[in-house]
C-alpha positions in Angstrom: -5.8 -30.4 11.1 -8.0 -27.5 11.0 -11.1 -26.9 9.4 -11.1 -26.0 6.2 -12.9 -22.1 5.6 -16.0 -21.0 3.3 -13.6 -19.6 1.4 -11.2 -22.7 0.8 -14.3 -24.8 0.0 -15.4 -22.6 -2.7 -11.6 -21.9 -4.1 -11.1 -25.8 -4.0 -14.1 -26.6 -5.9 -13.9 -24.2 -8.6 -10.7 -25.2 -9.3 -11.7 -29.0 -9.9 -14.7 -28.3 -11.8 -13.2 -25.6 -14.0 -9.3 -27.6 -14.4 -11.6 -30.9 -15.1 -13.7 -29.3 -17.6 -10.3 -27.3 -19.1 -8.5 -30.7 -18.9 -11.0 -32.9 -20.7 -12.0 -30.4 -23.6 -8.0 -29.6 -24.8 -7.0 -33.6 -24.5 -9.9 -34.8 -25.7 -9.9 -38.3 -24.4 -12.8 -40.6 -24.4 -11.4 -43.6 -22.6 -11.9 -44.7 -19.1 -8.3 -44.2 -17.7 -7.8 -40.9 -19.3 -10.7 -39.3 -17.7 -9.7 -41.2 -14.4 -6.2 -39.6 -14.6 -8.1 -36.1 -15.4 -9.9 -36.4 -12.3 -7.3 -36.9 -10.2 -5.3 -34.1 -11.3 -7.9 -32.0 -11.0 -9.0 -33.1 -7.6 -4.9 -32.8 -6.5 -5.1 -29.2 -7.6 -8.1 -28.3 -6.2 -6.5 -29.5 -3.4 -3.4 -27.6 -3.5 -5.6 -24.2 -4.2 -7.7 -25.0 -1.3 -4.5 -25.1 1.3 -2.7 -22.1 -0.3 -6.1 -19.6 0.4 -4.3 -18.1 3.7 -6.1 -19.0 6.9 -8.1 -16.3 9.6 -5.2 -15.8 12.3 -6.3 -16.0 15.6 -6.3 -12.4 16.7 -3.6 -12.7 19.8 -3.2 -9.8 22.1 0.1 -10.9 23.6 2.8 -8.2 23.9 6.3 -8.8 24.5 7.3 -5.3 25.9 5.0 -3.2 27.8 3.4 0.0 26.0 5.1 3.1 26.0 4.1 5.6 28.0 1.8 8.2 26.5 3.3 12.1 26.7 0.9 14.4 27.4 -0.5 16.5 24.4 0.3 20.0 24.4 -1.8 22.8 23.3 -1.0 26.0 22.2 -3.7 29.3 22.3 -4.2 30.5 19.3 -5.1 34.2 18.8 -8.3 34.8 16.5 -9.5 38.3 15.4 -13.0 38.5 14.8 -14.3 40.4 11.7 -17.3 43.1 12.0 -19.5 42.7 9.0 -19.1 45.2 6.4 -21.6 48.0 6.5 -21.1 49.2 3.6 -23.7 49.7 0.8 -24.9 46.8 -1.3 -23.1 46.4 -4.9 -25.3 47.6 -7.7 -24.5 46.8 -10.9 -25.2 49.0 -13.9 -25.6 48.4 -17.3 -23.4 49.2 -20.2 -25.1 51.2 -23.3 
């Protein structure tokens, strides 16, 4: 069995302390066996939210078929004109009366 993750530790524990505390405040039992039988629910669902939290994958590099071969990229020229900056006086604006 594998280790168990950060992340499953923390998951699984929250779940007990929070479904324990949920648990015992909306029965509220004060007897031995009723807090015994809150436990262990509580620990049995921490447990199941631990094991559901979806484990790392080992990252496998194993292909089945063999990688297609690349075409080569084709490149078209592309004709640019250049612009000549304007010569042209500069804009003056004038007031309205």
């Amino acid at each position: 069995m594998p280790r168990p993750t950060p992340a499953q530790l923390v998951y699984g524990s929250a779940t007990v302390i929070c479904s324990t505390l949920a648990m015992l405040l909306l029965s509220q039992t004060s007897s031995g066996i009723g807090i015994a039988v809150i436990a262990l629910a509580a620990l049995a669902l921490g447990l199941l939210v631990a094991m559901t939290v979806p484990l790392p994958r080992p990252h496998t590099v194993a292909r089945s078929q063999p990688a297609p071969i690349a075409t080569p990229e084709v490149r078209v020229p592309v004709h640019r004109e250049t612009v000549a900056a304007a010569t042209a006086e500069p804009v003056r604006e004038t007031t309205a009366p």
